[in-house]
N, C-alpha and C positions, 0 to 999 in steps of 0.2 A: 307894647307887647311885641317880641321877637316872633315871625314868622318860621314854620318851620321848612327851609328849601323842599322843592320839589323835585323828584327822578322820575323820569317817564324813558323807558326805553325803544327806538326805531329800531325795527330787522332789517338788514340790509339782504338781496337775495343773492345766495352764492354764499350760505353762510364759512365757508370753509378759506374766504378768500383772505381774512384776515387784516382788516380795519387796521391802520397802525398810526402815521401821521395826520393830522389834520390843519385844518387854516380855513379861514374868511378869504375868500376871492376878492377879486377889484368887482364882479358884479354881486355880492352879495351874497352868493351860493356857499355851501361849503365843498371843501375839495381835502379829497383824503385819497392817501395808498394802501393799494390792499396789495401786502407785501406777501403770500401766497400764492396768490392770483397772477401777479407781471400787472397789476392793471391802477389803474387812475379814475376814481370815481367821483362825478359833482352831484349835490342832494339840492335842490333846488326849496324854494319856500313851500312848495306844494306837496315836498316828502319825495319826489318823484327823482330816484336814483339814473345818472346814467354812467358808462363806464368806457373808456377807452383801453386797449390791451398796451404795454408798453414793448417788453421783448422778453422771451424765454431767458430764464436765468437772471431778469434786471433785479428782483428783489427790491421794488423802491421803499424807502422809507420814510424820510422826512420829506416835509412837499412846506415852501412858504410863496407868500404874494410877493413878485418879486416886482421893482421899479419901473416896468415895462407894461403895466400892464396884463402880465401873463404869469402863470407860476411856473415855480423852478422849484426840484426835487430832486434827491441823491440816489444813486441804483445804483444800490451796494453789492448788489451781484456780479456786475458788468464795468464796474467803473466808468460810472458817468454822469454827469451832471443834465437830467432831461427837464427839458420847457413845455410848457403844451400853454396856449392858448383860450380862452375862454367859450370859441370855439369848436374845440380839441383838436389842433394842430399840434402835430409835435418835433419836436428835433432836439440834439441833444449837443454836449463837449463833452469829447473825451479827455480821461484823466490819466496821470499818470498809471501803466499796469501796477498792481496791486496797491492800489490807493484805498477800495475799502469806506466811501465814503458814507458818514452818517448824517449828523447836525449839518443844519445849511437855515445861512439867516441872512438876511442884506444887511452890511455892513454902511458903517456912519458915512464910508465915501460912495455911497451909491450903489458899489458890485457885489455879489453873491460869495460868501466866505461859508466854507464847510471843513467839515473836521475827518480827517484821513485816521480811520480807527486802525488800518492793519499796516501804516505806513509812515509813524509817528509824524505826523507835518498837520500843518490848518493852510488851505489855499483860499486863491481869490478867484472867480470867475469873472468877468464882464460880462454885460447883457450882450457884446460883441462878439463873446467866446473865446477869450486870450485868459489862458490861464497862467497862476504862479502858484509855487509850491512852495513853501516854508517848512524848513526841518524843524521840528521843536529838541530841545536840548535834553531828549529823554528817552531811552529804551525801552520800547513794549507797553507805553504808558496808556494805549487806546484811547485814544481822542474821541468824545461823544458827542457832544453838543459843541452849540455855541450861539451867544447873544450878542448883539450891539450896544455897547455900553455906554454910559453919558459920558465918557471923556473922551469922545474918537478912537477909539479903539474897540477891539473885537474880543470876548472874553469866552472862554472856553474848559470843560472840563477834561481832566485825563482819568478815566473809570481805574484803569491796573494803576495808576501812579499816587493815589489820592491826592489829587492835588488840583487847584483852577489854576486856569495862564490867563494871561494876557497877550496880546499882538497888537501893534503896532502898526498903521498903513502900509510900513516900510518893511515890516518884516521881526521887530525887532521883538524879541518874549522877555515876560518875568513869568516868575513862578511861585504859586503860594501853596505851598504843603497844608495839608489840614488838620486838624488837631488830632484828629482818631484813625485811627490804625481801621483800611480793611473798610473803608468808607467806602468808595467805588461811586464816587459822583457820575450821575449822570445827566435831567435837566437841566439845564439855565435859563434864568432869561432876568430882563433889566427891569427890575421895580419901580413903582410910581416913586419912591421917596430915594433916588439918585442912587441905590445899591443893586448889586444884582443880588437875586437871589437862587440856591440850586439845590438838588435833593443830594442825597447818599443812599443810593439803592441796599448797598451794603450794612450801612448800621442801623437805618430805620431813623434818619434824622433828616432834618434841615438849613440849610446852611442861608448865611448872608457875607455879604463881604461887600465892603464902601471900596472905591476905587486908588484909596490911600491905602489897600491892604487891612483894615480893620476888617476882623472875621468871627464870624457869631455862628452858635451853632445850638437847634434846635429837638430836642429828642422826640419823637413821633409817639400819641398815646403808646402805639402797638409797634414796636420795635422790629417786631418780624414783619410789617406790611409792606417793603418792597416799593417806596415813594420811585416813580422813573419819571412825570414828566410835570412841567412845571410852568405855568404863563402867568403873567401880571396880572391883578384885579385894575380898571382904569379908578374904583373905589378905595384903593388901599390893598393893600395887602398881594398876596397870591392864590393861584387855586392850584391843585396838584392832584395826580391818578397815585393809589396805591395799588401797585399791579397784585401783592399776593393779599394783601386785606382787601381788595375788591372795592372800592371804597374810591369816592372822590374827597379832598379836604381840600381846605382854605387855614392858610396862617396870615394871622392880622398885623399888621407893622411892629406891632410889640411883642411879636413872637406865639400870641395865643394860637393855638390851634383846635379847630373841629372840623368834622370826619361826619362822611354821609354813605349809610350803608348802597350798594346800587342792587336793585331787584334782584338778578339773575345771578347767584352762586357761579364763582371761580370763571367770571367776565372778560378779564386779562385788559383792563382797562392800559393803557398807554396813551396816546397825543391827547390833547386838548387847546379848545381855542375860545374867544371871547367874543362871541355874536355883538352885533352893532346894538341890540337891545338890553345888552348887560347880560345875558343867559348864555351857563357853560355848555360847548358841547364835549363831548370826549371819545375818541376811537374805541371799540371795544372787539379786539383782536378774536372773539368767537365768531362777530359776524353782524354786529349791530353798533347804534351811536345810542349813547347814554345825553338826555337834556336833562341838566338840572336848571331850576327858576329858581333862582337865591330868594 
């Protein structure tokens, strides 16, 4: 007999502050941005929130565990790539002006790669702080995300351009247009079965794509629910936030998909990450974290 998953929703306090990314720390905690606020918040096992401020106008967004021991997060407001500590020490690299940064993932060589949405490029950071900037071969394509992929390389979506890239250590892009028009990819990230997988905010679907360029594409029950962000099942499959159907879902390696309503009407669900016990958390942009028990 099939289990039916559980949603239990935490308030975070400061509900206006706007929960957006999230990730598992190196100590276990979770750590998320609350992209209103300027601030960086750890939820410890006990529920117990703390919060460091980053800087007026940083706007951070995505936050991952980076090789160092400490996390590193993009501030999309300010151009810049901030570290804080477990901690919360903080400091930051700056980026090139109007860089615009969003997705930020550690890449197959160790360094910190993020996606320049107002600045068509994908760069690298070191945990040293030497940055490199990559033009991508595309006008106004808005770079979103981006994942580490199983070939040594870095794969990425372009939301205005419908289309994943790929990067190269050295610099080098391809580029795979996607079947539907108006798609507007935004999550990524690298599937337990050697493909990435990513959403299409725009058309209500899901995409796959093998690192040979084979490319599959998934239609969402409810077309209108606004799939934005995306992380691996370590079981199979993925689990994913539907920002306007309010909803968490999971699509299984063969494309199946189901959808889990979350308590609180029009949530604004966005990041999510996968506890060391197999249970989803996920950002929920009013002001709270959504746990689901699969």
């Amino acid at each position: 007999m099939t289990t039916e998953p559980k949603i239990r929703e935490v308030p975070l306090t400061g509900a206006g502050a706007g929960p957006y990314g999230i990730t598992v720390g190196p100590d276990g905690a979770l750590w998320l941005t609350l992209v209103h606020a300027g601030e960086i918040a750890r939820v410890g096992a006990d529920g117990e929130a703390r919060t460091w401020p980053v800087a007026a106008g940083s706007r951070p967004l995505i936050i991952t565990s980076g090789p160092d021991g400490a996390l590193w997060f993009t501030r999309s407001g300010d151009d810049r790539i901030g570290r804080i500590t477990t901690d919360g020490e903080q400091s930051a690299v700056a980026l090139p002006p109007g860089t615009g940064p969003c997705g930020i993932a550690v890449g197959p060589d160790g360094a910190l790669w993020y996606a320049g949405m107002s600045s068509d490029t994908v760069g690298r950071v070191t945990t040293g702080g030497q940055v490199t900037s990559f033009p991508l071969p595309v006008s106004g394509g808005f770079a979103s995300m981006v994942a580490a992929g199983p070939d040594e390389a870095v794969w990425f979506t372009l939301n205005q351009a419908d289309a994943v890239g790929r990067i190269d250590p050295d610099g080098a892009v391809s580029l795979h247009p996607l079947p539907t028009r108006e798609a507007a990819p935004v999550g990524i990230t690298a599937g337990v079965d050697g493909a990435l997988w990513f959403v299409e905010i725009g058309a209500g679907q899901l995409g796959r794509i093998t690192p040979d360029g084979r490319l599959d594409e998934y239609p969402l029950p409810d077309r209108a629910a606004r799939p934005h962000a995306i992380v691996a099942d370590p079981a199979g499959g993925c689990w994913y936030t539907e920002w306007a159907g309010n909803r968490i879902g999971h699509v299984a390696p063969d494309g199946a998909i189901t959808t889990h309503d979350l308590p609180t009407p029009a949530s604004e669900p966005h990041g999510l990450t996968i506890a060391p016990d197999a249970t989803v958390w996920a950002a929920l942009e009013v002001g709270a974290l959504a746990h689901l028990t699969p």
